[in-house]
TIGUDREN-689430 format. One record per atom (N, C-alpha, C): residue in one letter; atom name; y, x, z. Coordinates in steps of 0.05 Angstrom, whole numbers, plus 5000, padded with zeros to 4 digits. Each point is the difference from the previous one (the first is absolute). Last residue first. Example, Ala and Ser with C-alpha at 12.3 -4.5 7.8 and 13.67 -1.06 7.14 Angstrom:
// TIGUDREN-689430
ATOM   type   atom     c2     c1     c3
ATOM      S      N   4955   5257   5142
ATOM      S     CA   5024   5016   5001
ATOM      S      C   5022   4985   5014
ATOM      A      N   4885   5006   4999
ATOM      A     CA   5024   4982   5000
ATOM      A      C   5024   5018   5000
This chain:
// TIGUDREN-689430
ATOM   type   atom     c2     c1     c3
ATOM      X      N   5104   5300   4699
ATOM      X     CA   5015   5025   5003
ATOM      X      C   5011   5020   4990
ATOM      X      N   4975   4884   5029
ATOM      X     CA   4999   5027   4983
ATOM      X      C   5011   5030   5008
ATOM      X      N   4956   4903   5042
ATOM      X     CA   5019   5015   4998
ATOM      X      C   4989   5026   4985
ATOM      X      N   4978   4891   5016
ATOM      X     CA   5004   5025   4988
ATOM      X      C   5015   5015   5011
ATOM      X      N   4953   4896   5025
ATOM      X     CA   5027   5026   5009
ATOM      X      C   4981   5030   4985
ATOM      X      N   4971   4889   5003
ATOM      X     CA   5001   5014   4992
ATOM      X      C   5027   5031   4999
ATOM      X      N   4956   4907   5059
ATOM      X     CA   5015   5009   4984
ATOM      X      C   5000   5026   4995
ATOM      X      N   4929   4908   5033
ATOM      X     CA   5001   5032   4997
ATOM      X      C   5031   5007   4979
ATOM      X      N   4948   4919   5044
ATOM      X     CA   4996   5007   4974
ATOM      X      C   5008   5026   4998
ATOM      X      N   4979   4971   5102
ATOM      X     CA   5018   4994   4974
ATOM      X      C   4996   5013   4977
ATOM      X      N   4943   4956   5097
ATOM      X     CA   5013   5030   4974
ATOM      X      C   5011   4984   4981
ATOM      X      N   4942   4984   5105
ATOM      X     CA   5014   4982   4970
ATOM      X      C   5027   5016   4992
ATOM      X      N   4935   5019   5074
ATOM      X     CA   4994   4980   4987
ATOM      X      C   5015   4995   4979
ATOM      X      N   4966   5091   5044
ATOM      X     CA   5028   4984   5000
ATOM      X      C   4986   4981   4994
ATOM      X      N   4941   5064   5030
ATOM      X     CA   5018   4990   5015
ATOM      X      C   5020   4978   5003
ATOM      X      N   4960   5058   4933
ATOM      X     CA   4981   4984   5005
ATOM      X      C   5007   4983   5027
ATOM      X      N   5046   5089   4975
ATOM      X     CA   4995   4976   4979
ATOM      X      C   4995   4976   4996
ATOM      X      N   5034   5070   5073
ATOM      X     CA   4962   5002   4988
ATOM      X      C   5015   4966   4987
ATOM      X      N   5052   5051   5057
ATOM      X     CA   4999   5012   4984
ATOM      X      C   4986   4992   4973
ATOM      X      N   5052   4955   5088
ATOM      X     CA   4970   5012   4995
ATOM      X      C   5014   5011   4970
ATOM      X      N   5046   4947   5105
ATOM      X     CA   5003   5020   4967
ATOM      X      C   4974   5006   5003
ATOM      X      N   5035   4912   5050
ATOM      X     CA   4970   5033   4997
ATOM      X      C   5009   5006   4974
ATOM      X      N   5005   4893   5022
ATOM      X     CA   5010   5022   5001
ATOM      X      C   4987   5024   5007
ATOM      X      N   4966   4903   4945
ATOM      X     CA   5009   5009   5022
ATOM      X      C   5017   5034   4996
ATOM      X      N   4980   4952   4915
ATOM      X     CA   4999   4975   5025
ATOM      X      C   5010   5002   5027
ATOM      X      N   5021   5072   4910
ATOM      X     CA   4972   4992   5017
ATOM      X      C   5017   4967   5019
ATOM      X      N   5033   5062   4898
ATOM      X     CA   5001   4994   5026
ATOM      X      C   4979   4991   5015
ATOM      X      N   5045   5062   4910
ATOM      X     CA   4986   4988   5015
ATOM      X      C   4992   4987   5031
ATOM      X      N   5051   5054   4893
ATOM      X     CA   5005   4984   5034
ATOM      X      C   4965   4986   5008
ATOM      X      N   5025   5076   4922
ATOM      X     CA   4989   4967   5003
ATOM      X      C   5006   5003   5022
ATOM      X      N   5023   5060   4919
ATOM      X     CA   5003   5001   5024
ATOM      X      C   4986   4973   5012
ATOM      X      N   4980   5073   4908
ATOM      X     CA   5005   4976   5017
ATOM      X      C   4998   4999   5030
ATOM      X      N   5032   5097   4950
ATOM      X     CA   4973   4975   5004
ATOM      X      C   5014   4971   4999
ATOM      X      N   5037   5110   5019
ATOM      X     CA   5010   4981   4983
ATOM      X      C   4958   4994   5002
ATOM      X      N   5045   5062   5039
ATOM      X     CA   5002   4979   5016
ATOM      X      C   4993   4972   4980
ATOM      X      N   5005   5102   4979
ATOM      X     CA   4970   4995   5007
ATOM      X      C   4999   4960   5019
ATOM      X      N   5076   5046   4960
ATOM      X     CA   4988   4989   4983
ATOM      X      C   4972   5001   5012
ATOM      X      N   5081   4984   5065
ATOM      X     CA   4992   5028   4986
ATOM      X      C   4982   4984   4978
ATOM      X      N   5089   4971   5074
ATOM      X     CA   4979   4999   4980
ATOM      X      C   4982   5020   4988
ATOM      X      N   5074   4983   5069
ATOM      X     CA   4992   5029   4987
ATOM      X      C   4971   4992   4985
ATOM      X      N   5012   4915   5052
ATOM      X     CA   5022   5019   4996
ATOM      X      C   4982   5027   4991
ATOM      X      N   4991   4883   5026
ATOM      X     CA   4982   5021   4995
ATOM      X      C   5031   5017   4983
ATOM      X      N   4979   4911   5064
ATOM      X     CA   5014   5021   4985
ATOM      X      C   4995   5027   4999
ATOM      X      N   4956   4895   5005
ATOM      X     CA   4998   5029   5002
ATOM      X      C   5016   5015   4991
ATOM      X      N   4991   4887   5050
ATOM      X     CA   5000   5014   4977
ATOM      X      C   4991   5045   5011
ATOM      X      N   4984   4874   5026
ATOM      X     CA   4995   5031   4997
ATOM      X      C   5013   5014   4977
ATOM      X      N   5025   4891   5035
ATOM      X     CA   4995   5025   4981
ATOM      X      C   4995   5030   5009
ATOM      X      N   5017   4897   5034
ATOM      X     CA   4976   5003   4994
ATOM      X      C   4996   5022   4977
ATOM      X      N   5073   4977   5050
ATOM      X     CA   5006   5000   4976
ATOM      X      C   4967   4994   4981
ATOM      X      N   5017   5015   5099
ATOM      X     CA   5024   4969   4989
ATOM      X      C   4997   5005   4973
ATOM      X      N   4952   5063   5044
ATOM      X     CA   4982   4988   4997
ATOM      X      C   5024   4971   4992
ATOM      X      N   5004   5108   4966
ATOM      X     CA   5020   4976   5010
ATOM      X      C   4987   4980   5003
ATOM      X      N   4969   5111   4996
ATOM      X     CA   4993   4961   4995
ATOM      X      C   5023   4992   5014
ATOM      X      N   4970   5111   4963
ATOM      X     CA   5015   4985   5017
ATOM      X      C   4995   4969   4996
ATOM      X      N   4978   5112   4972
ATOM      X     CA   4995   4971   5002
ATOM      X      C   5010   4985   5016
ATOM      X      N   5014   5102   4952
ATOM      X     CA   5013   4983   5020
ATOM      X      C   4990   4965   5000
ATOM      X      N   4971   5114   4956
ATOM      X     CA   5016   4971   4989
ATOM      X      C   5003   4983   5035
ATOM      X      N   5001   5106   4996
ATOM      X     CA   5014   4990   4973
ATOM      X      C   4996   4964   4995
ATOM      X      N   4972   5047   5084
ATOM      X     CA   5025   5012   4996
ATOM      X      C   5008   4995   4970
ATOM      X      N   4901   4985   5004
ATOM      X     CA   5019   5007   5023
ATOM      X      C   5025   5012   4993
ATOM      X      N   4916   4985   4938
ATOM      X     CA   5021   4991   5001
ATOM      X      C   5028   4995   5020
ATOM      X      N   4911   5045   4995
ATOM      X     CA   5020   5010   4976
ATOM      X      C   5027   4980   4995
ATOM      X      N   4927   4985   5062
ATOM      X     CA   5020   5030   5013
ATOM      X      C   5014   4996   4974
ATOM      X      N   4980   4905   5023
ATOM      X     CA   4979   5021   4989
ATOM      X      C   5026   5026   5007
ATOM      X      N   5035   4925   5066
ATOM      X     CA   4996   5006   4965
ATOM      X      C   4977   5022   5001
ATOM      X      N   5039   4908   5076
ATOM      X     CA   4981   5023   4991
ATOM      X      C   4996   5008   4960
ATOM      X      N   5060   4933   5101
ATOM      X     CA   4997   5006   4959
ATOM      X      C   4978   5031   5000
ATOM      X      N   5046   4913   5077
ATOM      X     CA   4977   5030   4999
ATOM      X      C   5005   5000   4975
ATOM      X      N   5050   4928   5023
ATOM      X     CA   5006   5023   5018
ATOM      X      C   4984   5024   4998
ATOM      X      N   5000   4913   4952
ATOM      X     CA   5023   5017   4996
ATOM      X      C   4999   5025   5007
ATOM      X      N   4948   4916   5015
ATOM      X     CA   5025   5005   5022
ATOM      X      C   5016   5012   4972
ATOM      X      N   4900   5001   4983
ATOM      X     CA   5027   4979   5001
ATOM      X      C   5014   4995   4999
ATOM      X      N   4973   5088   4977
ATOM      X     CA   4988   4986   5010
ATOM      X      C   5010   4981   5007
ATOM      X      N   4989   5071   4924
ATOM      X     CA   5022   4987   5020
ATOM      X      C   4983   4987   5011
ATOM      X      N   4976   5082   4923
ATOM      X     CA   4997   4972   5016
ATOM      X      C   5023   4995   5020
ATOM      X      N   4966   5074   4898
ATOM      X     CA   5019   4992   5034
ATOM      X      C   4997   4971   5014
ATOM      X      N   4938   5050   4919
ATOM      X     CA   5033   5009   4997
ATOM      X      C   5018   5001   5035
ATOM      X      N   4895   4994   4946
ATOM      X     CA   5012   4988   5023
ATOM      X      C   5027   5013   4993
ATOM      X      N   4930   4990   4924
ATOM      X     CA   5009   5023   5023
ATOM      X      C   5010   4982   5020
ATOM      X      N   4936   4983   4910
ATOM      X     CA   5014   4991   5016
ATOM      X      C   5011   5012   5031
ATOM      X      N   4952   5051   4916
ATOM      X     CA   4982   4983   5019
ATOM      X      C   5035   4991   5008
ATOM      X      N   4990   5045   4903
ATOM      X     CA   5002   4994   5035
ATOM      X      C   4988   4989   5012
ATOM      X      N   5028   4998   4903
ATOM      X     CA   4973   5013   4998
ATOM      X      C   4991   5016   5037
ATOM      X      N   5101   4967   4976
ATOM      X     CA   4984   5001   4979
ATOM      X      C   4970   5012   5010
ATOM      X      N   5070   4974   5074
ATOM      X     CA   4996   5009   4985
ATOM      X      C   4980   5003   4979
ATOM      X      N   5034   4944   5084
ATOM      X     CA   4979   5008   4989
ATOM      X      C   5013   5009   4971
ATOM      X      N   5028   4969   5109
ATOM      X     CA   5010   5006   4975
ATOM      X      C   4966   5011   4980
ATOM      X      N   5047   4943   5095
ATOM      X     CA   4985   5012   4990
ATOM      X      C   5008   5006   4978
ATOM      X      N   5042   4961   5096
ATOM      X     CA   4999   4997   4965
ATOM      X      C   4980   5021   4995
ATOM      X      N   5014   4931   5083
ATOM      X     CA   4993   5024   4987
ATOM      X      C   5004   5005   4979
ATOM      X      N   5008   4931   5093
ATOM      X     CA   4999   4997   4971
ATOM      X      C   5001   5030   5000
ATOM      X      N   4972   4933   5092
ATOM      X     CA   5016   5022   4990
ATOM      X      C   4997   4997   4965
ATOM      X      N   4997   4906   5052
ATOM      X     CA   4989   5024   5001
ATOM      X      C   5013   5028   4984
ATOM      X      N   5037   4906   5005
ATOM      X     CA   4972   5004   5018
ATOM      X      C   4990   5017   5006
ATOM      X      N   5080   4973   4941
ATOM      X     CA   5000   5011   5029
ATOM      X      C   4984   5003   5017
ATOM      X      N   4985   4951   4915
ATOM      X     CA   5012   5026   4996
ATOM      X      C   5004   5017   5025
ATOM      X      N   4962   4907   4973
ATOM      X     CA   4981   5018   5027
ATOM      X      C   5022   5026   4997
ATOM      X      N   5022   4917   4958
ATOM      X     CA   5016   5003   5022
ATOM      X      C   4983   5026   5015
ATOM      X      N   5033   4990   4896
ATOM      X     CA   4967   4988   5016
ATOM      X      C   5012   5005   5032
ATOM      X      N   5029   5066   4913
ATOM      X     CA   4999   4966   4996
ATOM      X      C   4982   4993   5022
ATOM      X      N   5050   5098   4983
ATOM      X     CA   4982   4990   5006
ATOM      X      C   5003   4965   5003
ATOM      X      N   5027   5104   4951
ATOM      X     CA   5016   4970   5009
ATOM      X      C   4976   4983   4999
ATOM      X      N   5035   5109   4998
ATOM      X     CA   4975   4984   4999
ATOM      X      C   5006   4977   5012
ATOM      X      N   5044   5088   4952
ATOM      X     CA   5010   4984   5019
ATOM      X      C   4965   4987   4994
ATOM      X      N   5048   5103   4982
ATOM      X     CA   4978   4976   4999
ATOM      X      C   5008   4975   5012
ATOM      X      N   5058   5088   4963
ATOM      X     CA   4997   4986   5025
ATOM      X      C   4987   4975   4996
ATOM      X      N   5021   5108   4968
ATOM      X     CA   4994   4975   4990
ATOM      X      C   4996   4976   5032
ATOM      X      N   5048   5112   4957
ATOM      X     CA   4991   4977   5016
ATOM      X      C   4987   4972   4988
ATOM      X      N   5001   5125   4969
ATOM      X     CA   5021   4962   5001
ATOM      X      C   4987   4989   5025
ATOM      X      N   4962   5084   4969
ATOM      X     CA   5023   5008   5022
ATOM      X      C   5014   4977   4998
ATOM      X      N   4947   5005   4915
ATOM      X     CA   4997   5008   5018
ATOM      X      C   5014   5007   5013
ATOM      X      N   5019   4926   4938
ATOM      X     CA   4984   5026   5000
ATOM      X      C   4999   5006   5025
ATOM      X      N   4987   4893   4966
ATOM      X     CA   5009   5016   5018
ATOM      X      C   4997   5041   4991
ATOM      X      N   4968   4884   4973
ATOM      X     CA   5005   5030   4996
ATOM      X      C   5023   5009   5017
ATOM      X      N   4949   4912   5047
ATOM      X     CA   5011   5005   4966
ATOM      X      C   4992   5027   4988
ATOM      X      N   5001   4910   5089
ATOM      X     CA   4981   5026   4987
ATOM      X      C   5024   5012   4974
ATOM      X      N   5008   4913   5054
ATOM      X     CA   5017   5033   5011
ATOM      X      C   4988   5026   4985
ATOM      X      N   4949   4901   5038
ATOM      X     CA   5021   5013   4982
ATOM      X      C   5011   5023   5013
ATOM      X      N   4906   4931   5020
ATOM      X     CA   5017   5020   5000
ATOM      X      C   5019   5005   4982
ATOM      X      N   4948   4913   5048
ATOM      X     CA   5013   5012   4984
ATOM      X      C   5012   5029   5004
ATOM      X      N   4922   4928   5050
ATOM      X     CA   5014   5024   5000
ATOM      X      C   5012   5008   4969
ATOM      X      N   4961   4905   5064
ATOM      X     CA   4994   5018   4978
ATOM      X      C   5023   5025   5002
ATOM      X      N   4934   4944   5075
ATOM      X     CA   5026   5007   4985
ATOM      X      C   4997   5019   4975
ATOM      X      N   4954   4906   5057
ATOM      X     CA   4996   5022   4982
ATOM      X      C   5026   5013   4994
């Protein structure tokens, strides 16, 4: 079973930086691709960006292209998100999530095992 910690969340204004980290317990961490998601007040749970295994494939929602940056250290068993030019529409909970096997997906229901969720503001 792995479990998933997120940090890195906070306040932030708008046009800052923030940089998520996600720290994974359990040996399946390198098994399969991971994702972060985000949910905002009174939302449906969004997709944000994925990685796949390796490292080597990453996939973002449009609004997020060219501003955040996912990346995994599988020696560290840590995903993280750097996220830039912040805007206040960015602001939600962020949650990592991962699957068993590899394949970026989009779809929620896919992952197996989520993290409690960190919280990122940004003001304006």
């Amino acid at each position: 079973q792995v479990q998933l910690v997120e940090s890195g969340g906070g306040l932030v204004q708008a046009g800052g930086s923030l940089r998520l980290s996600c720290a994974a317990s359990g040996p399946a961490f390198s098994s399969g691709s991971m994702a972060w998601f985000r949910q905002a007040p009174g939302n449906e749970r969004e997709f944000v960006a994925a990685i796949s295994r390796s490292g080597g494939t990453t996939y973002y929602a449009d609004s997020e292209k060219g501003r955040f940056t996912i990346s995994r250290d599988n020696a560290k068993n840590t995903m993280y998100l750097q996220m830039n030019s912040l805007k206040p529409e960015d602001t939600a909970v962020y949650y990592c999530a991962g699957r068993t096997i590899d394949g970026i997906t989009t779809t929620t229901s896919r992952y197996n095992y989520w993290g409690q969720g960190t919280q990122v503001t940004v003001s304006s």
